[in-house]
C-alpha positions in Angstrom: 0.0 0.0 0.0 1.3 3.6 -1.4 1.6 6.7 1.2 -0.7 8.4 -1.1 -3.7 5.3 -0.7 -2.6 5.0 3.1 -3.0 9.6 3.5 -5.9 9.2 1.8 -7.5 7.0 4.2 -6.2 8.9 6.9 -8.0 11.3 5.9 -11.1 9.9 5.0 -11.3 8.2 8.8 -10.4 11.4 10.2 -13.5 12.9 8.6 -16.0 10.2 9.8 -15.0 10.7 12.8 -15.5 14.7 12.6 -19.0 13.6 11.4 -19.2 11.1 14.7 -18.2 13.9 16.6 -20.8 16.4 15.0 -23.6 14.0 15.9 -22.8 13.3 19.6 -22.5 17.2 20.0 -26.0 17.5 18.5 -27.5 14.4 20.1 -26.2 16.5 23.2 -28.0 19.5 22.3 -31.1 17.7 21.0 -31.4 15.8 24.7 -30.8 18.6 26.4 -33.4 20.6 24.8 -36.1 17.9 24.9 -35.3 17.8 29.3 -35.7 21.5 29.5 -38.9 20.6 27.8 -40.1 18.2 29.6 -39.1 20.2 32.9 -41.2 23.2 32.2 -44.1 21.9 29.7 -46.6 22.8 32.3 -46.1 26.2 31.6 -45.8 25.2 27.4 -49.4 25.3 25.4 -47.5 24.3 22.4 -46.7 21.2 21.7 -44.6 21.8 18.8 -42.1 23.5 21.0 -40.5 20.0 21.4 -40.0 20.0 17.1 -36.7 21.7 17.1 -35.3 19.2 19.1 -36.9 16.3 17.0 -35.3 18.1 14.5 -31.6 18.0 15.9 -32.3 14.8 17.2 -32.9 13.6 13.2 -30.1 15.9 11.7 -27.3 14.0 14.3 -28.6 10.4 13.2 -28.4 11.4 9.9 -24.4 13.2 10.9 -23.6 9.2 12.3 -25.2 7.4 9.3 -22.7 10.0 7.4 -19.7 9.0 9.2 -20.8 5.5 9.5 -20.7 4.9 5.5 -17.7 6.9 5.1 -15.7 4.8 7.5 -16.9 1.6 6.1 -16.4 2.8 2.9 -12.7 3.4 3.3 -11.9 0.2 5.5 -13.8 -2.0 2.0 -12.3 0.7 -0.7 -16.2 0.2 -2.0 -16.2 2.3 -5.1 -20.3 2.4 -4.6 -19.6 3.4 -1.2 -17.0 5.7 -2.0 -19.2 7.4 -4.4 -22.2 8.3 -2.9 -19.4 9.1 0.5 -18.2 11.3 -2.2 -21.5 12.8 -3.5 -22.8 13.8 0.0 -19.2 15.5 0.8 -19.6 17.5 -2.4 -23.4 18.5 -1.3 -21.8 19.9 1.9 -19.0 21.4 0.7 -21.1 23.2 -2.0 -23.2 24.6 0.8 -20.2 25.6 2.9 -19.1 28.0 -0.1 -22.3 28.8 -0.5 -22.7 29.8 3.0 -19.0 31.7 2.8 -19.7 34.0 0.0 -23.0 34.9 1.5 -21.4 35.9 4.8 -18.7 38.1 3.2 -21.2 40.1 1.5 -23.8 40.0 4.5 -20.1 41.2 6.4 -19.8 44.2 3.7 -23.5 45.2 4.1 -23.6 45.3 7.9 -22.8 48.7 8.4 -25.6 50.2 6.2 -27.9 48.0 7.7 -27.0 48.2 11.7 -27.2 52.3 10.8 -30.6 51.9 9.3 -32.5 49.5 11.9 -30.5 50.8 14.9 -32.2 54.7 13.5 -35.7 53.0 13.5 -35.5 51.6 17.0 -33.8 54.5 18.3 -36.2 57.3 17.1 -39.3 55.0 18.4 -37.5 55.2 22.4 -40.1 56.6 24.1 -39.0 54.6 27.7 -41.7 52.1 28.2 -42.5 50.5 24.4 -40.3 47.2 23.5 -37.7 49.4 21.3 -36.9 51.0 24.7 -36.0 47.9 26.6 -34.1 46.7 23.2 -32.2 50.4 23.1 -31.4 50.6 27.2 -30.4 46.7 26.8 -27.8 47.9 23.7 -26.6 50.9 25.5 -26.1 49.3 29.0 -24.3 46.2 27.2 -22.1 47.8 24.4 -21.2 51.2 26.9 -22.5 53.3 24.6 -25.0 56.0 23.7 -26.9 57.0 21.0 -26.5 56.3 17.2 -23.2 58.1 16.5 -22.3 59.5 19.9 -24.4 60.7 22.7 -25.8 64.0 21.5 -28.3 62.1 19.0 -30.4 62.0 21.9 -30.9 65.7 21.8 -33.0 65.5 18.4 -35.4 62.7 19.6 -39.2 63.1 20.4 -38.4 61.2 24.2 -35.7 64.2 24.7 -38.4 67.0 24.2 -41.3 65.3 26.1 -38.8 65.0 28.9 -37.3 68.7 29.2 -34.8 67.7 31.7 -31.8 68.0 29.4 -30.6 64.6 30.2 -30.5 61.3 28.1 -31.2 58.0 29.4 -30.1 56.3 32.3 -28.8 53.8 30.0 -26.4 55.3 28.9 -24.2 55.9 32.2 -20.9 54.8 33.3 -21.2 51.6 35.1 -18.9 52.2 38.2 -21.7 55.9 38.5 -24.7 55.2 40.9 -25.3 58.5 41.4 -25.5 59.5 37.4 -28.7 61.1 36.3 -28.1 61.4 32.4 -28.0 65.0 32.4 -25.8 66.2 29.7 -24.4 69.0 32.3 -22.0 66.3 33.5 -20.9 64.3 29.9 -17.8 62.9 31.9 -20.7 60.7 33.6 -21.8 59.3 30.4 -20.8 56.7 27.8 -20.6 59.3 24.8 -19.4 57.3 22.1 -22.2 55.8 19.5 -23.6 52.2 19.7 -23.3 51.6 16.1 -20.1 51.3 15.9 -19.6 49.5 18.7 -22.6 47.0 17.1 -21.2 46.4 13.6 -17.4 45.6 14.9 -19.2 43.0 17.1 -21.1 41.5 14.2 -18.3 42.0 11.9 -16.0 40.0 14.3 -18.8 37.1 14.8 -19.2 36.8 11.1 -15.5 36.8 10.7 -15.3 33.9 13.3 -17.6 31.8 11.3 -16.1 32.6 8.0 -13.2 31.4 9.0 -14.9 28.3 11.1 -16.7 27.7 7.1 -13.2 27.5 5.5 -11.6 25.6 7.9 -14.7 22.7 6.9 -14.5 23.4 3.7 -10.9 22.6 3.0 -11.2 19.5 5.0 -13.4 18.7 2.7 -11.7 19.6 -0.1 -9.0 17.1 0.9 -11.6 14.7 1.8 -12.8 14.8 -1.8 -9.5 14.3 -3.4 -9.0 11.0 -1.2 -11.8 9.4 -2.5 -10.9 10.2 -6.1 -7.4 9.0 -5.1 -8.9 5.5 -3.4 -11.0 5.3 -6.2 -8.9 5.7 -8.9 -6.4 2.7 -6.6 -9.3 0.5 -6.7 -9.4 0.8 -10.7 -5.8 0.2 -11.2 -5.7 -2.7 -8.7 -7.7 -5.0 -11.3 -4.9 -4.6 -14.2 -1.6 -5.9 -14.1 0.5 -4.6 -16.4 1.8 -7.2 -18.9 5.7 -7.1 -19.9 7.3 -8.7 -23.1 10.1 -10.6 -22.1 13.8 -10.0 -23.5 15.7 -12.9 -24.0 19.1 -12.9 -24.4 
């Protein structure tokens, strides 16, 4: 056996077993779920509630049956085997690139949108609707204020209604207790925007999975290329090349 056919199982194994080890951590989430459910379905009208974990339940049986054919597959070099091994790595791997372009243009386009829905929510802060609690959660979170810096607060409807010359209690220091919001003491504030802060922290998490994406990918890549490389072993190893003798 060639270092190339004995690699390429290498590989191959080591990729049923990522698949193995994809299903147990799903099979973990999926049972996990389904006891939280059944701890608190008194309070759940819904029965469908348990779905999702049906679902991950189904999706980590189907991960094992995955790795389970791919590990077989390479142990019998069974070109059927290796085939349809091959055809569901290329399925995934065509939705991993998939999944990577789409991020780096969802990355490109976060600015413009974080700008545009973070605008809505803030102009509808009047300190008691939904928006508000989403806004104070934001600002307290992110130590921040405001859309581009603090003083955005100053053209809102909440800031007029209020006539106290202060912005919200959200947006205070976190070592303050005594802070009030007013804008007579900024050094009490957070006063940079929340926008920024938002988009570099969805940037950075869709730069994490990018790079989690690619990491998959090119292992299957390489997966890919074992199974043409077994493949193309098993073909060979039914010919035996025939030599003409030379006699002296």
């Amino acid at each position: 056996m060639d270092c190339g056919v004995i690699t390429s199982k290498t590989v191959l194994l080591l990729l049923s077993l990522a698949f193995w080890a994809a299903a147990a951590g799903l099979s973990y989430v999926g049972g996990y779920v389904m006891n939280t459910y059944r701890s608190y379905d008194n309070f759940l009208q819904d029965k469908y509630a348990l779905l999702p974990a049906v679902i991950i339940l189904c999706v980590a049986a189907v991960m094992f049956i995955i790795g389970l054919l791919g590990c077989c597959a390479t142990f019998r070099e069974s070109r059927v085997g290796l085939g349809l091994f091959l055809a569901i790595i290329l399925i995934i791997f065509i939705a991993e690139v998939s999944a990577f372009v789409l991020a780096f243009v969802y990355r490109e386009k976060v600015k413009s949108d974080v700008q545009g829905t973070m605008r809505a929510v803030f102009d509808k802060y009047d300190g008691k609707n939904s928006e508000s609690a989403v806004m104070d959660y934001l600002q307290e979170n992110l130590h921040c204020c405001g859309v581009k810096n603090y003083s955005d607060w100053t053209t809102t409807q909440w800031f007029n209604s209020t006539g106290n010359n202060s912005v919200p209690l959200s947006c205070c220091k976190q070592n303050l207790k005594n802070c009030t919001g007013s804008l007579d003491q900024p050094q009490e504030l957070n006063t940079q925007g929340c926008s920024g802060e938002l988009e570099a922290g969805l940037q950075s998490v869709i730069s994490y999975a990018m790079l989690v994406i690619l990491g998959f990918a090119i292992v299957k890549f390489f997966g890919m290329l074992s199974v043409c490389v077994l493949t193309c072993k098993r073909e060979d190893s039914g010919y035996q090349p025939l030599y003409s003798g030379v006699f002296a």
